[in-house]
N, CA, C and O atoms as a Tinker XYZ file with bonds, in Angstrom:
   456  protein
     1  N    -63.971000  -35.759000  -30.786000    73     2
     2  CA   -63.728000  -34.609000  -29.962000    64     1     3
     3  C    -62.398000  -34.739000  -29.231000    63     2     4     5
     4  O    -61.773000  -33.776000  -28.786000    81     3
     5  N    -62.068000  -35.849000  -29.157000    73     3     6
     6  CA   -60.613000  -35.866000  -28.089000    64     5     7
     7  C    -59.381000  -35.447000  -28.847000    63     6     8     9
     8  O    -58.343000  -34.969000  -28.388000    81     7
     9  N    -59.751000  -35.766000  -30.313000    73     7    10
    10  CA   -58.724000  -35.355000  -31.090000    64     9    11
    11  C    -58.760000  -34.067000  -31.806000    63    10    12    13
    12  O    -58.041000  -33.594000  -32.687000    81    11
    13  N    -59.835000  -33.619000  -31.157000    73    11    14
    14  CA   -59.652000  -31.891000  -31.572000    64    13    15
    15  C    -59.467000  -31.051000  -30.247000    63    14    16    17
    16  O    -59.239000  -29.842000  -30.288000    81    15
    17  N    -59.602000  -31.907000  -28.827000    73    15    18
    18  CA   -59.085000  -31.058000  -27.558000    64    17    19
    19  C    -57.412000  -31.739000  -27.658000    63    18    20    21
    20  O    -56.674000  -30.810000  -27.333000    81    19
    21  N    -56.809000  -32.625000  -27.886000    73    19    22
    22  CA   -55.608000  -33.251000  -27.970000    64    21    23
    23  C    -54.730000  -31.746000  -29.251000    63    22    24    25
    24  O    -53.866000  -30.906000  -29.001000    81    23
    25  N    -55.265000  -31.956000  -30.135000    73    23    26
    26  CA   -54.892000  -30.578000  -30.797000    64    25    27
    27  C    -54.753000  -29.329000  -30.006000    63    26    28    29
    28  O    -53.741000  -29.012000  -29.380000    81    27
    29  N    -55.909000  -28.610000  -30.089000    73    27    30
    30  CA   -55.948000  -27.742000  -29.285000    64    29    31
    31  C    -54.663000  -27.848000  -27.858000    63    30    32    33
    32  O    -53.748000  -27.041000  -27.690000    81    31
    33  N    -54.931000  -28.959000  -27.069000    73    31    34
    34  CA   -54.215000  -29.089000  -25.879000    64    33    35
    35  C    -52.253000  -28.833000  -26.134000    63    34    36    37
    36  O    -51.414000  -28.223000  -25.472000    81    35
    37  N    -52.197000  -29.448000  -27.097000    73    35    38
    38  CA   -50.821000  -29.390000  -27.959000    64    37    39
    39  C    -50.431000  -28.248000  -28.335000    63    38    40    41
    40  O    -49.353000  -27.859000  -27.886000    81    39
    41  N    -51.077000  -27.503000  -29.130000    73    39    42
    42  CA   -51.586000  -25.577000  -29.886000    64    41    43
    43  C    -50.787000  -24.802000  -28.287000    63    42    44    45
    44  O    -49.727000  -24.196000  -28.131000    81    43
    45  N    -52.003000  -25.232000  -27.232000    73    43    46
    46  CA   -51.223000  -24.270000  -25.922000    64    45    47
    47  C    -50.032000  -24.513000  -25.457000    63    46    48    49
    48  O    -49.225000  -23.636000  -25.150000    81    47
    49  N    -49.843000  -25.739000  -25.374000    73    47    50
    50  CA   -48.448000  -26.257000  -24.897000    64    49    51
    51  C    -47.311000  -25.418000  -25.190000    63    50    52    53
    52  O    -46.524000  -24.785000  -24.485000    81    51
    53  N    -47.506000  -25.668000  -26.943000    73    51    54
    54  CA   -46.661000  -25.170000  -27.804000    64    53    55
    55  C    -46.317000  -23.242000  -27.504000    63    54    56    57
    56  O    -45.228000  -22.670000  -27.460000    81    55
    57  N    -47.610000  -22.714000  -27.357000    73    55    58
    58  CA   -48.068000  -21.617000  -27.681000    64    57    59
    59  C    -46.916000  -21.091000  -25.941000    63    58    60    61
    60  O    -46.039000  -20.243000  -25.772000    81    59
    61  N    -47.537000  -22.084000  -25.048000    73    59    62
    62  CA   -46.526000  -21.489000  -24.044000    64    61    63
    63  C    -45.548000  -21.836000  -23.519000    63    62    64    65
    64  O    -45.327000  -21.434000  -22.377000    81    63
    65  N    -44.545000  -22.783000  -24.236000    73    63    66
    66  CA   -43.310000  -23.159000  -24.795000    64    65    67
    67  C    -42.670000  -21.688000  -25.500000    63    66    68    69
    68  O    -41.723000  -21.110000  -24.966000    81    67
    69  N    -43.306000  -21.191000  -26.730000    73    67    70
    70  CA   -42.977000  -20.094000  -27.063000    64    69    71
    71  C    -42.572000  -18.916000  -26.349000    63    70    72    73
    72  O    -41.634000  -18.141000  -26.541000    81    71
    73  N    -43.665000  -18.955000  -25.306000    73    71    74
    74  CA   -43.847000  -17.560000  -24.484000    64    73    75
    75  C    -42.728000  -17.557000  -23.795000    63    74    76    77
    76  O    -41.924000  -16.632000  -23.910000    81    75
    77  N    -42.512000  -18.664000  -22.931000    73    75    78
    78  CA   -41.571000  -19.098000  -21.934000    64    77    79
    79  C    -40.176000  -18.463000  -22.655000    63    78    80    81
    80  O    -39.419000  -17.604000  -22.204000    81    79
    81  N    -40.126000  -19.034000  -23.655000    73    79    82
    82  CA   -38.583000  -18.457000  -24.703000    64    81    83
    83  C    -38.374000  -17.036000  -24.882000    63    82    84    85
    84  O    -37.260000  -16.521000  -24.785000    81    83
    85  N    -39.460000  -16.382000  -25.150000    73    83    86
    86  CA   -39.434000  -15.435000  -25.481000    64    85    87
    87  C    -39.510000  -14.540000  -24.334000    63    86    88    89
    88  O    -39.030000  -13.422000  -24.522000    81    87
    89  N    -40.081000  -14.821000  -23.020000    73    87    90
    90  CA   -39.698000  -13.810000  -21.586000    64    89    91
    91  C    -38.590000  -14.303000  -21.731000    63    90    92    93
    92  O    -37.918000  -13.315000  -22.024000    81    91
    93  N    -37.489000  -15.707000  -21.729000    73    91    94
    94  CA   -36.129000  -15.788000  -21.391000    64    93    95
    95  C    -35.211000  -15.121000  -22.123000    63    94    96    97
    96  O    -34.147000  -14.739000  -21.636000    81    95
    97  N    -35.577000  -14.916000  -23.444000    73    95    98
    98  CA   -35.213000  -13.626000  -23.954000    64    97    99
    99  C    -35.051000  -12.253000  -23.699000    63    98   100   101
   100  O    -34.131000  -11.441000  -23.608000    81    99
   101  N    -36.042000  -12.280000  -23.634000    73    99   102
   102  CA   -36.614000  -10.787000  -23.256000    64   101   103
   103  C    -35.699000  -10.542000  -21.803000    63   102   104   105
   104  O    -34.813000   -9.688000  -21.852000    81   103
   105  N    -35.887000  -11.180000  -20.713000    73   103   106
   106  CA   -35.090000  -11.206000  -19.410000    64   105   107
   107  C    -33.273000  -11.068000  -20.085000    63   106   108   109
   108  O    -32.646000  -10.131000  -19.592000    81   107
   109  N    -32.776000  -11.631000  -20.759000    73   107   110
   110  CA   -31.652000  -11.772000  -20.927000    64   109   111
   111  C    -31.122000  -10.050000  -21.569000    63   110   112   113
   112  O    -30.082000   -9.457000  -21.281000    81   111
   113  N    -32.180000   -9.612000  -22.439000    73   111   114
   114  CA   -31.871000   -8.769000  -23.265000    64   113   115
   115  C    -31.570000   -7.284000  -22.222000    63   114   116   117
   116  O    -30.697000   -6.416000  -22.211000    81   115
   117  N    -32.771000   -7.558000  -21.430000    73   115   118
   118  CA   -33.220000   -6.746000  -20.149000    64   117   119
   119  C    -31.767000   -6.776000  -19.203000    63   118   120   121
   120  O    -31.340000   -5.667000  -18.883000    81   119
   121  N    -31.044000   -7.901000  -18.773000    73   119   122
   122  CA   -30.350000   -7.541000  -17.896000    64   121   123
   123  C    -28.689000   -7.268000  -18.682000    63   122   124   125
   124  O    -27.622000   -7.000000  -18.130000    81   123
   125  N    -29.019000   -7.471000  -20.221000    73   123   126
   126  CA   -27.709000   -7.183000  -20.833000    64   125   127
   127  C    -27.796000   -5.531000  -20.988000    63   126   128   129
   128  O    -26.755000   -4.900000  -20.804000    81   127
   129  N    -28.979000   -4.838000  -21.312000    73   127   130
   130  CA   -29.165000   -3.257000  -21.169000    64   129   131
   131  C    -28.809000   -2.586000  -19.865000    63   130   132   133
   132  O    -28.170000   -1.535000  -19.830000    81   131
   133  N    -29.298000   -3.305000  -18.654000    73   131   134
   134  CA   -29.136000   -2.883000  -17.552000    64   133   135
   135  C    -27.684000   -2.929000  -17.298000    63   134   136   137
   136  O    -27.167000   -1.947000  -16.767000    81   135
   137  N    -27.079000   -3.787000  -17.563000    73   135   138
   138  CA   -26.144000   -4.183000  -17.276000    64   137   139
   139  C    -24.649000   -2.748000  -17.585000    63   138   140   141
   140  O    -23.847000   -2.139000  -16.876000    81   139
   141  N    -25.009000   -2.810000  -19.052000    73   139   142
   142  CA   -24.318000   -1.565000  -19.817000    64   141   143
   143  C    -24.754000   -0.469000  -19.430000    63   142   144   145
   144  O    -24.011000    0.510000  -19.505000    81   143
   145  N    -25.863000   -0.362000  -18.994000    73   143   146
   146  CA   -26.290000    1.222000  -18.250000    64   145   147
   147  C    -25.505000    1.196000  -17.259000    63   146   148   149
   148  O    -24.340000    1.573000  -17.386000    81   147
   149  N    -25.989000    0.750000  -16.100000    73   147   150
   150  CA   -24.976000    0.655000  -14.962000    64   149   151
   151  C    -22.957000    0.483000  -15.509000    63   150   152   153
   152  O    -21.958000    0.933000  -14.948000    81   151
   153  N    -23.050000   -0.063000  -16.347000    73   151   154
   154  CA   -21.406000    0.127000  -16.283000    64   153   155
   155  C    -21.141000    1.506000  -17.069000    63   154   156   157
   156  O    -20.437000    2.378000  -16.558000    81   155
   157  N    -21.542000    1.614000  -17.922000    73   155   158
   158  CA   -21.371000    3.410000  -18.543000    64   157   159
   159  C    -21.828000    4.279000  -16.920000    63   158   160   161
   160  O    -20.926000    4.933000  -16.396000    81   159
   161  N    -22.549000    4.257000  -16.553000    73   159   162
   162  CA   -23.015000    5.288000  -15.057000    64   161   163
   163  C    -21.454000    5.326000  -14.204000    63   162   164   165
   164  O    -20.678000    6.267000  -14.037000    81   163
   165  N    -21.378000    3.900000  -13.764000    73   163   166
   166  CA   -19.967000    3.691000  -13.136000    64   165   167
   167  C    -19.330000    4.205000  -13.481000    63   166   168   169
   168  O    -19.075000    5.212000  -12.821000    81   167
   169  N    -18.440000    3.958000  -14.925000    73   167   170
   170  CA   -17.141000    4.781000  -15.818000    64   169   171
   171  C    -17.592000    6.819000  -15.786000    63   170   172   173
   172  O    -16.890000    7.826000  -15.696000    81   171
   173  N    -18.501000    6.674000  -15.864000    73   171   174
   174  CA   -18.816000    8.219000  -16.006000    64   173   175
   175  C    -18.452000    8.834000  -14.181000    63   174   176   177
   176  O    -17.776000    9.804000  -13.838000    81   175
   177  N    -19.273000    7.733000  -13.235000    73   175   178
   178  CA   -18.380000    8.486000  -11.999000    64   177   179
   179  C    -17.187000    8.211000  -11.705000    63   178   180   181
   180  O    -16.679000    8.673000  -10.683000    81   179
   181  N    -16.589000    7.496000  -12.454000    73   179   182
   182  CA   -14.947000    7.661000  -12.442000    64   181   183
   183  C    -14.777000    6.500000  -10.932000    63   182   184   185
   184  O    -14.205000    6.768000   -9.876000    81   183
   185  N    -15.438000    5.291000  -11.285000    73   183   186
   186  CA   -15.822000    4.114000   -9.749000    64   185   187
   187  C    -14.399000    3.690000  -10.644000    63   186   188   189
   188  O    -14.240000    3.719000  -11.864000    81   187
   189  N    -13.197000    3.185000   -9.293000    73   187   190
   190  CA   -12.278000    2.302000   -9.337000    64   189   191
   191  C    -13.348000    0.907000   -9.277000    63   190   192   193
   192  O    -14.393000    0.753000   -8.644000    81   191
   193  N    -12.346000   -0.355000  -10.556000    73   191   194
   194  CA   -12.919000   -1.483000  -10.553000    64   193   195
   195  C    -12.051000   -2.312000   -9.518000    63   194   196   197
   196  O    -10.858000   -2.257000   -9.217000    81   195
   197  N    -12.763000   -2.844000   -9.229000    73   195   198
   198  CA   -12.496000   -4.175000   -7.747000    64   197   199
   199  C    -10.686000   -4.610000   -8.734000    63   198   200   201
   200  O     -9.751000   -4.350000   -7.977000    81   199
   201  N    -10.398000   -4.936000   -9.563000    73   199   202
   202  CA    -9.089000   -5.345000   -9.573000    64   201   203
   203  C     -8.236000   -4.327000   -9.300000    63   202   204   205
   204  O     -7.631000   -4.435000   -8.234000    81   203
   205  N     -7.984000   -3.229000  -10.057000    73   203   206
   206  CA    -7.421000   -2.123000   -9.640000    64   205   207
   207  C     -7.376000   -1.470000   -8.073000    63   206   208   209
   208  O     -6.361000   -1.046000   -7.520000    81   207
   209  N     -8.726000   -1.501000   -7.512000    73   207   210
   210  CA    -8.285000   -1.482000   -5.926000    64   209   211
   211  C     -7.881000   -2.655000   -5.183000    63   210   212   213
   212  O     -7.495000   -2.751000   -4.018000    81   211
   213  N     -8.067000   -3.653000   -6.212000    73   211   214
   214  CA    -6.730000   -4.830000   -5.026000    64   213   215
   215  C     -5.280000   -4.544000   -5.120000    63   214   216   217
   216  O     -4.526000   -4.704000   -4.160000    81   215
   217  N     -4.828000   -4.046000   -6.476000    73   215   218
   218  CA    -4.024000   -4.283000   -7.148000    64   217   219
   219  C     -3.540000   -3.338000   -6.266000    63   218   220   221
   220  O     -2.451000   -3.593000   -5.751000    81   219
   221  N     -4.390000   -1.755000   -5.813000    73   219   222
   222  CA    -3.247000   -0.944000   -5.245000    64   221   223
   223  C     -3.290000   -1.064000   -3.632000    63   222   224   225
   224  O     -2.343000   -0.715000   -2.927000    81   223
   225  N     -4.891000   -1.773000   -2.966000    73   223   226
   226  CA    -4.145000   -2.144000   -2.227000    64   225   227
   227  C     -3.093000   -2.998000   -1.252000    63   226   228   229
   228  O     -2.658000   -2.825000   -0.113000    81   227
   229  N     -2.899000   -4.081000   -2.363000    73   227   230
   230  CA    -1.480000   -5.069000   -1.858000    64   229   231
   231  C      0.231000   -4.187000   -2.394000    63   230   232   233
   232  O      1.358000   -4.684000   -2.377000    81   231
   233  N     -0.228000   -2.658000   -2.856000    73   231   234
   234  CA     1.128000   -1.908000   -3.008000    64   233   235
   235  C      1.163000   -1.606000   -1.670000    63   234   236   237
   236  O      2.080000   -1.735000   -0.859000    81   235
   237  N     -0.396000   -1.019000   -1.494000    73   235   238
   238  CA    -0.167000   -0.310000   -0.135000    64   237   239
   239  C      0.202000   -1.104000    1.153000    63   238   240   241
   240  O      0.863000   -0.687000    2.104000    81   239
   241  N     -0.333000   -2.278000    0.998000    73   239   242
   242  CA     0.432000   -3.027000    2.327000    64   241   243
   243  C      1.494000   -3.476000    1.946000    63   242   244   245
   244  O      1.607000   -4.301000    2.852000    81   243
   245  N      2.724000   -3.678000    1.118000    73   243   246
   246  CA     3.583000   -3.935000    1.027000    64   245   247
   247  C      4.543000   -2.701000    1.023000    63   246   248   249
   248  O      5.763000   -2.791000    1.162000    81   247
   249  N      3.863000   -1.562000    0.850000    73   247   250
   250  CA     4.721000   -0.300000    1.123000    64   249   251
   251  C      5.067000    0.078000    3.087000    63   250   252   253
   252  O      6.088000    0.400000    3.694000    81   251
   253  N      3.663000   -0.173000    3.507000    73   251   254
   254  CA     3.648000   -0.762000    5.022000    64   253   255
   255  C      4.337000   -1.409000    5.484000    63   254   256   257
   256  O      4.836000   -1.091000    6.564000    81   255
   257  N      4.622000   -2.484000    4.913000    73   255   258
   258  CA     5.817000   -3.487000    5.443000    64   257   259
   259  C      6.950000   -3.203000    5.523000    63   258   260   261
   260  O      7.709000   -3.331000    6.484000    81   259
   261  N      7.238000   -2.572000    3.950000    73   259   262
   262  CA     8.994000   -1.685000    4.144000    64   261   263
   263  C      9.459000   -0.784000    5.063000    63   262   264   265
   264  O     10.516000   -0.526000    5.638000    81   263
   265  N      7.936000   -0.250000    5.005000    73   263   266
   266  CA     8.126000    1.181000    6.217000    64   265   267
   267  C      8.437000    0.625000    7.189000    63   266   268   269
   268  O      9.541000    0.721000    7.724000    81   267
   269  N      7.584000    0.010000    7.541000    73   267   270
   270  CA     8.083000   -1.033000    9.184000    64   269   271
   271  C      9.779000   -1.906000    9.295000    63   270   272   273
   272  O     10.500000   -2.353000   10.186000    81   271
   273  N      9.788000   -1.846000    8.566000    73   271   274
   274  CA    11.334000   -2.658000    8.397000    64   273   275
   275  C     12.035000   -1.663000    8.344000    63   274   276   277
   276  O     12.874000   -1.747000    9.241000    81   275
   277  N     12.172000   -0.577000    7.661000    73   275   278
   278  CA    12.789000    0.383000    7.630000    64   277   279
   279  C     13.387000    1.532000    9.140000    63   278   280   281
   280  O     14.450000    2.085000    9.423000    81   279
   281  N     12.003000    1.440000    9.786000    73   279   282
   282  CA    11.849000    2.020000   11.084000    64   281   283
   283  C     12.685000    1.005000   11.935000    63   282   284   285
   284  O     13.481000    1.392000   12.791000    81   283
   285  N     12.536000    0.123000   11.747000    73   283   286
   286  CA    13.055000   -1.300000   12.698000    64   285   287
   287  C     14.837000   -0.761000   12.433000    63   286   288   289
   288  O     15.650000   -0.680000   13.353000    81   287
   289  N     15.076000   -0.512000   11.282000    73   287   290
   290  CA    16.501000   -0.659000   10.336000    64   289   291
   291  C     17.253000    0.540000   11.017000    63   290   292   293
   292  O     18.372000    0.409000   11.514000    81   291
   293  N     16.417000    1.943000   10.996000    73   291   294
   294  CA    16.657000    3.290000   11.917000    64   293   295
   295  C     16.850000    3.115000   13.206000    63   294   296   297
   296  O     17.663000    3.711000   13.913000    81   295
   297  N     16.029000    2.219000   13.540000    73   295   298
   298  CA    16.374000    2.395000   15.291000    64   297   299
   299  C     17.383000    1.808000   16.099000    63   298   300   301
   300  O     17.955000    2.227000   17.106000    81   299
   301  N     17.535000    0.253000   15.149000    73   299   302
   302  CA    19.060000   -0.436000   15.436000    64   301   303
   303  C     20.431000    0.478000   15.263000    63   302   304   305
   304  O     21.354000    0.449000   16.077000    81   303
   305  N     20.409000    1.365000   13.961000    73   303   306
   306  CA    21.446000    2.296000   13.593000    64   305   307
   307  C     21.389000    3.084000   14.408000    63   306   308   309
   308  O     22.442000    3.190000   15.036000    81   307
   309  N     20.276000    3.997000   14.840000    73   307   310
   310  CA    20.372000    5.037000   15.992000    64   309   311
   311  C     20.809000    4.117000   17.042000    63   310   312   313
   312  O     22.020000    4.336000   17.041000    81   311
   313  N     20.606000    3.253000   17.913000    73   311   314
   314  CA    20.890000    2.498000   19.236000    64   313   315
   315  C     22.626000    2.387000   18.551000    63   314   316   317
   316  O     23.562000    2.766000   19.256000    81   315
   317  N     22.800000    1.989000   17.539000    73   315   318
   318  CA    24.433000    1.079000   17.555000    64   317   319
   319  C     24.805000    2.467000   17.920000    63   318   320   321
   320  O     25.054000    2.646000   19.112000    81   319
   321  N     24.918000    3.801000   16.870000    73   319   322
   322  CA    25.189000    5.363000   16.849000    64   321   323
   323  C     25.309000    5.863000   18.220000    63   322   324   325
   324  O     26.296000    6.520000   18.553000    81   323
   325  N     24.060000    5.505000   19.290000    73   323   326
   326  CA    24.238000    5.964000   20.477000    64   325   327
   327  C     25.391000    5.595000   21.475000    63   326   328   329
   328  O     26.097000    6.298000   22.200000    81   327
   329  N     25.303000    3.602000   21.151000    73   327   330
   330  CA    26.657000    3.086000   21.989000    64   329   331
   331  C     28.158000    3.646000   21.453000    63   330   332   333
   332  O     29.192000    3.656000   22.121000    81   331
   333  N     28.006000    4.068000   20.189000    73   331   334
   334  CA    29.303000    4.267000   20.148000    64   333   335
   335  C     29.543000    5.725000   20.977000    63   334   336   337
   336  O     30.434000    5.651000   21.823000    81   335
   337  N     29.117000    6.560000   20.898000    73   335   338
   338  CA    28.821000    8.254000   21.027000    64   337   339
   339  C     29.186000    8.211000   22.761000    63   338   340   341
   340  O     29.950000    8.928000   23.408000    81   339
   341  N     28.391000    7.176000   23.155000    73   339   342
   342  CA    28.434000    7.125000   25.080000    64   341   343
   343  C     30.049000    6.742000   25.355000    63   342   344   345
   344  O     30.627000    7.294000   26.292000    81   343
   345  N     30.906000    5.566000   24.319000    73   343   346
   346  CA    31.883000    4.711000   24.625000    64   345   347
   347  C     32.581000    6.047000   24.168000    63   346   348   349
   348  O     33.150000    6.506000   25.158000    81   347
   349  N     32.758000    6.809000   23.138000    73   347   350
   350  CA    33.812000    8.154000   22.541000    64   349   351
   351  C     33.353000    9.211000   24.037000    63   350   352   353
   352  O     34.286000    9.886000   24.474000    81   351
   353  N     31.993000    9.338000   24.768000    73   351   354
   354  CA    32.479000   10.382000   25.824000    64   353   355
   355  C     32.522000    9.510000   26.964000    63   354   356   357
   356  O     31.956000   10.247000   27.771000    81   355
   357  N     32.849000    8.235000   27.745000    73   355   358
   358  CA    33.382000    7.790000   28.625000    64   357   359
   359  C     35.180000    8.074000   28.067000    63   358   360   361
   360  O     36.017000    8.394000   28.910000    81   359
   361  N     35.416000    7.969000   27.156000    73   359   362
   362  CA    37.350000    8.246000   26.993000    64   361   363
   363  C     37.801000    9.365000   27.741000    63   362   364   365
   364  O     36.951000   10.248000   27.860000    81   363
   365  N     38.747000    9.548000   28.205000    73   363   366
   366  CA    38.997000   11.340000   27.834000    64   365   367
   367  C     39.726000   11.981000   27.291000    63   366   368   369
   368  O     40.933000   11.741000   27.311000    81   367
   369  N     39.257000   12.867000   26.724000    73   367   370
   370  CA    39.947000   13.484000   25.586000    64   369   371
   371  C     41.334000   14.420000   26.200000    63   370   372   373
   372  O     41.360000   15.245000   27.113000    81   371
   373  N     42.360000   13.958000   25.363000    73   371   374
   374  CA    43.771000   14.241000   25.655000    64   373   375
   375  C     43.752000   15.763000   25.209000    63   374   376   377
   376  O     43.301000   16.045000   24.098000    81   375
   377  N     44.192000   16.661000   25.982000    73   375   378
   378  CA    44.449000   17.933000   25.956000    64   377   379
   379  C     45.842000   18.310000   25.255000    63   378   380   381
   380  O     46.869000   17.647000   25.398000    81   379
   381  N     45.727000   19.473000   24.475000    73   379   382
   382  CA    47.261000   19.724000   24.548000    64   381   383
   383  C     47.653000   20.800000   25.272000    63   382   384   385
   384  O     47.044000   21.825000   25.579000    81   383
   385  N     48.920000   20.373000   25.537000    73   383   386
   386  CA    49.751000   21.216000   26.920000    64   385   387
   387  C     50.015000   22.552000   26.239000    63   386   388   389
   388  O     50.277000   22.845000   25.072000    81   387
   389  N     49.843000   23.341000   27.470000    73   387   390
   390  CA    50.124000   24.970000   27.733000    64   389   391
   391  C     51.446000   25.166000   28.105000    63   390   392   393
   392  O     51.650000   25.055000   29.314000    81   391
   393  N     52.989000   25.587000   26.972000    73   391   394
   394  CA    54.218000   25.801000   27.530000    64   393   395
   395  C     54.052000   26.466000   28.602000    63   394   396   397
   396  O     54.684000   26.192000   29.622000    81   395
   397  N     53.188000   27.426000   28.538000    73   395   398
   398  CA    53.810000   28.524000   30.077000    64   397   399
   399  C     53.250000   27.892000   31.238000    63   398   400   401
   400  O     53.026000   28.535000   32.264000    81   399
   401  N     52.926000   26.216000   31.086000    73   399   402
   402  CA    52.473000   25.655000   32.610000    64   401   403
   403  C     52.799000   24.579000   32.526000    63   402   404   405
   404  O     52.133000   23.760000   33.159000    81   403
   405  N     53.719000   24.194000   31.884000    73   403   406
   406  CA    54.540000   23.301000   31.817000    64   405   407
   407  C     55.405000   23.313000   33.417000    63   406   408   409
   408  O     55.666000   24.423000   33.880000    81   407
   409  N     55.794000   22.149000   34.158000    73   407   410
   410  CA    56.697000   22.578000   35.289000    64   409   411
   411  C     57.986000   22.075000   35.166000    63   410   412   413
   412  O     58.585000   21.804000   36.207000    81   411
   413  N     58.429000   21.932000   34.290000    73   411   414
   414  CA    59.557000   21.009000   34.032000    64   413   415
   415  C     60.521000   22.432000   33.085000    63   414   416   417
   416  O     61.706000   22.418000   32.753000    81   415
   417  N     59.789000   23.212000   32.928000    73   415   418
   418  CA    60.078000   24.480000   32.181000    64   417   419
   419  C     60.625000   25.219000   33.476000    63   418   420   421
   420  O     60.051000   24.999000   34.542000    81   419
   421  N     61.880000   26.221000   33.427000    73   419   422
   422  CA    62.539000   26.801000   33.768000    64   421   423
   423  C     62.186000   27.971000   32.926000    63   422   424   425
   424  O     62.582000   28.264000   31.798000    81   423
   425  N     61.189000   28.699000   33.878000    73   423   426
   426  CA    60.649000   30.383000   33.583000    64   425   427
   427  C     61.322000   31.327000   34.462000    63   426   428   429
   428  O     60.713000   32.387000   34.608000    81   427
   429  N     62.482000   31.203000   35.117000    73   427   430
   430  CA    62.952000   32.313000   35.310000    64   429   431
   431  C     64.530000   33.074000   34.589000    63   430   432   433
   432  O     65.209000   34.054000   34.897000    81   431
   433  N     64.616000   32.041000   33.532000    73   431   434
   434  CA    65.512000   32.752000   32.713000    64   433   435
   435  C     64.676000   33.556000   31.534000    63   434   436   437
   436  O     64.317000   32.927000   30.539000    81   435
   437  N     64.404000   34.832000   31.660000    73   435   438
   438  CA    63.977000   35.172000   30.149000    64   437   439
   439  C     64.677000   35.722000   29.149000    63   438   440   441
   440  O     65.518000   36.620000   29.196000    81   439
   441  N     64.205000   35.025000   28.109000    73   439   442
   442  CA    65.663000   35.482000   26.487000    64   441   443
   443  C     64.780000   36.509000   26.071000    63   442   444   445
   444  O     65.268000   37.165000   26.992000    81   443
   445  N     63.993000   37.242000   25.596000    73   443   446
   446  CA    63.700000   38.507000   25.462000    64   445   447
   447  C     64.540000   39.250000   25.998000    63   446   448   449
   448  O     65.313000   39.759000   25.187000    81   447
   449  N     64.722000   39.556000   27.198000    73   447   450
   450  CA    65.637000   40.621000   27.582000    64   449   451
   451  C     66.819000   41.012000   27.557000    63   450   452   453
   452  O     67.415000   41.974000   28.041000    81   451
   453  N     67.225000   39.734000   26.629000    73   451   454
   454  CA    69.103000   39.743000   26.354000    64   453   455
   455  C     68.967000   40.234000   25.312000    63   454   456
   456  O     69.950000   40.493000   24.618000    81   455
């Protein structure tokens, strides 16, 4: 009898050795379907993939950065633009002279009338 429960005992072993393989199967097959469902669902709502939104956003912070440098770049040029603009109206601007107020001019001879 021991060697027909030793059989038998072996038969189940075996029997759920099998089983075991065959749910790990079955599980594998299961999350490779799921898997492709969910990624066809994704592509159909038009989901950005995780590389592509890194990808754009290290454009976008590096477009940030220029901007900021750029603004930095404007405001030094406006400030230099301003000192010069203040130093051109501290000068003063040289007029040109009016003959008939000139005083060094002798206006009581007039040549018209000769």
């Amino acid at each position: 009898m021991t060697q027909t429960s030793n059989r038998f005992l072996d038969e189940m072993a075996r029997l759920m050795n099998d089983a075991a393989g065959v749910a790990q199967g079955v599980r594998r097959e299961f999350d490779t379907l799921f898997r492709s469902q969910a990624e066809r669902i994704l592509r159909d709502l038009d989901v950005v993939q995780r590389e592509e939104f890194e990808a754009v956003k290290d454009m976008a912070r590096l477009a940030r950065e220029e901007n900021e440098a750029l603004k930095a770049r404007i405001a030094a040029l406006e400030a230099k633009s301003e000192i010069k603009s203040e130093i051109k109206a501290d000068k003063p601007v040289k007029k040109a002279k009016d003959p008939s107020k000139d005083p060094n001019k002798d206006t009581s001879k007039d040549t018209s009338a000769e």
